[in-house]
N, C-alpha and C positions, 0 to 999 in steps of 0.2 A: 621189407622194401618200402611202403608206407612211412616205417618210422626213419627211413633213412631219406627218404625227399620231405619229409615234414622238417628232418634237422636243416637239411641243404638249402629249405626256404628259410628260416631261422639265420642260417649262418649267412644267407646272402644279404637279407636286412638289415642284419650289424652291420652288414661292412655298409651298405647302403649309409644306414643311419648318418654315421657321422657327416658324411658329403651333404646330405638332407638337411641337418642342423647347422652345419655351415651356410650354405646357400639361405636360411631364412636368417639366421644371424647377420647376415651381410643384405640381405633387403634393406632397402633405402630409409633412412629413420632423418626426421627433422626435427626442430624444436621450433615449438608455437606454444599455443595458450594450453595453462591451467583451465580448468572450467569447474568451476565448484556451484552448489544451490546450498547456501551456510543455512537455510530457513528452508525445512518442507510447505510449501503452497497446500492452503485449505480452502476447498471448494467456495465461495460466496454468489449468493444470487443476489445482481443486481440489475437493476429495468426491467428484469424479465428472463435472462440470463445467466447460465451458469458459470462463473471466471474463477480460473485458478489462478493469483494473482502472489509473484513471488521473483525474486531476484536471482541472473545470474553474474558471477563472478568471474570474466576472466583474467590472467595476466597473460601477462607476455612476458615466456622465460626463453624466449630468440634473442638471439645478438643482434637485431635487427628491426626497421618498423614493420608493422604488418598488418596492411588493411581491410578488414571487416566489410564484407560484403551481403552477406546472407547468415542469420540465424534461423534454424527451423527446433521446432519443439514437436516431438516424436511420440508417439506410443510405444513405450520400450518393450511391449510383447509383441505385438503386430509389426511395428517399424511405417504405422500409417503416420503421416503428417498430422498436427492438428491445428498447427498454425506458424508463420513462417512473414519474418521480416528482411525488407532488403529496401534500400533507394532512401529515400526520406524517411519515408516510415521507419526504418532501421535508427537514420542518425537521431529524432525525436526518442528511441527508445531510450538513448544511450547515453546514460554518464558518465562523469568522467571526476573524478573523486580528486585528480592532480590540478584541476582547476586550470587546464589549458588557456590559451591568448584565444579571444572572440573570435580572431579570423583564422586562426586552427581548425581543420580538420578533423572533427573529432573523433573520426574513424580511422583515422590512422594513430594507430599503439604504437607509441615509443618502446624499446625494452625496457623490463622493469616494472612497466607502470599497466594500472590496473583498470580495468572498465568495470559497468554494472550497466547488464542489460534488465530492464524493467518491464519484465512478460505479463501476460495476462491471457493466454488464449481462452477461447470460447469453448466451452465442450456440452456434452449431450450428456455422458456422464464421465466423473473422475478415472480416468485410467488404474488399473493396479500400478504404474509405473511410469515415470517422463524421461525420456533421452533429450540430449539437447545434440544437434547438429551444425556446426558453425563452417560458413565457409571463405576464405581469406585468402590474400594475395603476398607474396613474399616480396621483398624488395626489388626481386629480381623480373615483379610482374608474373613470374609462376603461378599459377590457381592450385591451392590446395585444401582439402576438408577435414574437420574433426573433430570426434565425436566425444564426447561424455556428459558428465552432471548429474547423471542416473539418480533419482529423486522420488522416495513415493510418496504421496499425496496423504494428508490425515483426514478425519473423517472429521466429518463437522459434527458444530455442537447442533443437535436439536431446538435447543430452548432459543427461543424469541422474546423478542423484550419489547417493553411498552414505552410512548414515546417521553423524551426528554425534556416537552415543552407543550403548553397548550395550544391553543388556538392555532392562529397563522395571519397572514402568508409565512411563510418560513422560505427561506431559499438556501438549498445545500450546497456550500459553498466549497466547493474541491476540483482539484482534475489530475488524474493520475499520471497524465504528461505534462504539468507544470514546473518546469524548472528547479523552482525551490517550494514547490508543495509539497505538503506533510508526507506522499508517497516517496518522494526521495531524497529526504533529509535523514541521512544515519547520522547515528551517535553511536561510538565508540568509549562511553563514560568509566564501564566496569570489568574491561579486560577483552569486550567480545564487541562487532557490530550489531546493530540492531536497526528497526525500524520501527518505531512505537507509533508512526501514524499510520498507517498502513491502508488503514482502511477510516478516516480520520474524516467527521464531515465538522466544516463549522457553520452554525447555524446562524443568518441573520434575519432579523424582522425585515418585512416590505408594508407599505401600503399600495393602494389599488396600484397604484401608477408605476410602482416598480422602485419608488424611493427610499432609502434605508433610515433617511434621519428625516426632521422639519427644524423649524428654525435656523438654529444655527450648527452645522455636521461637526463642527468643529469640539461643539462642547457632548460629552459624552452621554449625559443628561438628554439631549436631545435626537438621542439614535431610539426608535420606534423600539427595540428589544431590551434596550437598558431598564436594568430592574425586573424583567419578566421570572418569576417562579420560574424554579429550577427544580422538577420531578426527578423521582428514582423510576429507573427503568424497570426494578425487578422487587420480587423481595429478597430483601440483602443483607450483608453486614458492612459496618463504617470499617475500610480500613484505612483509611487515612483520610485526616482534615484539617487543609492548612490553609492558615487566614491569619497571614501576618505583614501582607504588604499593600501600601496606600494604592491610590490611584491617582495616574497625573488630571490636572485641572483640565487640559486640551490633548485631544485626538495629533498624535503628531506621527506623520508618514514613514514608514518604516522604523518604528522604535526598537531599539533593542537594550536586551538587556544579559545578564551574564545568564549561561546557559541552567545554573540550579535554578534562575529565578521566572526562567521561559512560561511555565505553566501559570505562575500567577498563582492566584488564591486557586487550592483546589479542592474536589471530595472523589476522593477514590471507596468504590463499593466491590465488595468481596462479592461474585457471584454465586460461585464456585463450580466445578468444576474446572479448574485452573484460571478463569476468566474472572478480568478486574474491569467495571468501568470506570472512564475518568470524567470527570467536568472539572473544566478547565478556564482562569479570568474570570471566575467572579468576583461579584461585590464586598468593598470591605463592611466585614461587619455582619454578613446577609447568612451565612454558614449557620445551618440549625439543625446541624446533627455534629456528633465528635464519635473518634476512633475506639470501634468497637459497638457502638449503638446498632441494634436491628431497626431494618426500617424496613417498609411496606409497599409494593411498586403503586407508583402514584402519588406518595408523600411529595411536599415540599420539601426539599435540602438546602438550597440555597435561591439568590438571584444572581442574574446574567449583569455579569460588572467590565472594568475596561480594567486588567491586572495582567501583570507580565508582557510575553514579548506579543503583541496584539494591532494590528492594524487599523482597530475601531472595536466597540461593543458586539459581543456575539459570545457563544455558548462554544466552545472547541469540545465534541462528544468526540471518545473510543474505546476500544475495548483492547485488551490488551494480558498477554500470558503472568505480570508479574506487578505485584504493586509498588513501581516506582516509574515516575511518568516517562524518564531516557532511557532505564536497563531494561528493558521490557522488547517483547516481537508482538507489534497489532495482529490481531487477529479480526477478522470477520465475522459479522454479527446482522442478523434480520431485524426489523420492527415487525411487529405483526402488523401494525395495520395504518397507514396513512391515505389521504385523500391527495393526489396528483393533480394540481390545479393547470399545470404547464412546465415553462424554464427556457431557459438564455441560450442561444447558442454559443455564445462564449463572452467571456468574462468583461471582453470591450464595452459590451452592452450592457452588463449589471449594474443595477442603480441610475440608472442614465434614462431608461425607456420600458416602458412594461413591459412583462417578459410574454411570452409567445404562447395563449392558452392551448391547451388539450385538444386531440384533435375533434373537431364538432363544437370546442368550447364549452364542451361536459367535464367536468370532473372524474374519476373514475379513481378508484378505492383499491389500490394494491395493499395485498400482507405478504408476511415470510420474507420478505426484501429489502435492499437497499434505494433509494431512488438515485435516480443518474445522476452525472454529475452537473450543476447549477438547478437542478429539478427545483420547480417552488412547489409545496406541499402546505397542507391544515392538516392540525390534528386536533379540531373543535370535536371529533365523536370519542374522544379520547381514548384512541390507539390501540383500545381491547376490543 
């Protein structure tokens, strides 16, 4: 008897079944975004800070526009938030690679066409895994959500590095929301996207007052960093050293030049562990070490010169998965040890007014870190 109501349940399920399968088959299905993370996100501490700092992708494969309201970045085991953009703060996150009209809406996705949100949440520690949650509106003014990106986090490198230049002031010239800053400029050179600045600071000299050049700013010569020895971060090996192009006679505002020739004289060092550093714009002539040579962290390599695509004299420092300065993904990397003098609340003020000391106008000594962005720093105890 048992075994004849165990079949009679059995045979009532099939029939069941198909009706079951139908009804989710006919659940309501729309087309909105791909969401892809083409670069897993490695933990970096910076100011103090734990940031997992990484791109996502999405398109719009709707026959329709569709406007971008809320992205949240999840804990894909727990499904806790860890950080979540919407309003302003959303369209600041958000590129837009089609190169839309200025009075465009850049949140609203044509079909077709593709965004890059530029995340960074805060965390306590790396999750085992990140969802990404996106929430958007259909043409028709519908509110609809969803979800993918699913991404898990690599694990950072241990090793810290010593710094890339003596003395100071120094001021770390970056901001991960700049428009056309090193954060989000891809290059697409050798079949794949990539982002080789990623984590990209360029260094320039100050004196007390906050000034980057004397005389005349115009000539390169007269930038307070031009010529400064140019140290190895690590002990290393030379994998690449290239030192074959002039430099112009005058500082001229937004130069450019063809994309091979962007880095300028450089010295790329093997660290290993898959990590390359670069320096980047030096001096013709100043390069004294060639590929293949070991060298020693602390060594002289080169001087800070005015080569490639360069705005004025400065040190452009990164670290990076491969040694070629555009096919590469930046990765994330600490100093062990700097002195935090102050920095700029934004970029308006650099070089124009002394930047804004520390708070009490002590100095104070961070290691294992990056410094914020415009942070002015020394490294007179030299960085070990």
């Amino acid at each position: 008897m048992r075994r004849a109501f165990g079949l009679l349940a059995c045979f009532s399920l099939a029939l069941a079944a198909p009706g079951w399968l139908a009804a989710q088959a006919r659940a309501p299905q729309r087309q909105s975004f791909d969401l892809q993370v083409p670069n897993p996100p490695t933990p970096a501490r910076v100011a103090g800070s734990t940031q997992l700092a990484y791109e996502l992708y999405l398109d719009n494969f709707a026959a329709e526009p569709l406007t971008l309201r809320r992205i949240a970045v999840l804990d894909a085991g727990s499904g806790a938030e860890l950080g979540a953009l919407q309003g302003e703060a959303l369209r600041t996150a958000v590129g837009r690679p089609d190169r839309p009209a200025a009075t465009a809406d850049r949140l609203v996705v044509p079909p077709g066409v593709r965004v890059v949100a530029y995340l960074a949440p805060i965390v306590a520690a790396a999750p085992h895994a990140l969802r990404q949650r996106v929430d958007y509106v259909a043409a028709d003014g519908s509110p609809h959500t969803v979800e993918g990106g699913t991404v898990e986090p690599r694990r950072p490198s241990g090793a810290m590095l010593g710094p890339p230049l003596r003395g100071g002031p120094w001021a770390a010239v970056y901001g991960p929301d700049w428009e056309r800053g090193h954060r989000r400029v891809l290059y697409a050179v050798g079949g794949a996207v990539h982002v080789p600045g990623r984590f990209a600071i360029d260094w320039i000299k100050l004196d007390d007052q906050g000034h980057y050049a004397h005389g005349d700013p115009s000539r390169p010569a007269d930038w307070y960093g031009y010529g400064a020895e140019v140290l190895a971060v690590a002990d290393a090996t030379v994998a690449a050293a290239v030192d074959d192009m002039a430099e112009p006679a005058t500082v001229a505002a937004g130069r450019k030049v063809p994309p091979e020739q962007a880095s300028g004289n450089y010295v790329a060092l093997d660290l290993g562990d898959g990590r390359y550093a670069f320096y980047e714009h030096l001096q013709p002539g100043s390069l004294r070490v060639k590929s293949g040579q070991r060298v020693r962290c602390g060594q002289v390599i080169a001087r800070l010169g005015y080569t490639g695509e360069s705005t004025g004299p400065h040190l452009h420092f990164h670290v990076a998965d491969a040694a070629a300065p555009l096919d590469a993904e930046g990765l994330p990397y600490g100093l062990e040890r700097f002195r935090l003098l102050g920095g700029y609340a934004s970029i308006e003020a650099f070089g124009k007014e002394p930047w804004t000391p520390a708070p009490g106008g002590k100095a104070t000594t961070r290691q294992g870190e990056l410094p914020a962005p415009l942070a002015v720093v020394d490294f007179s105890d030299g960085g070990r």
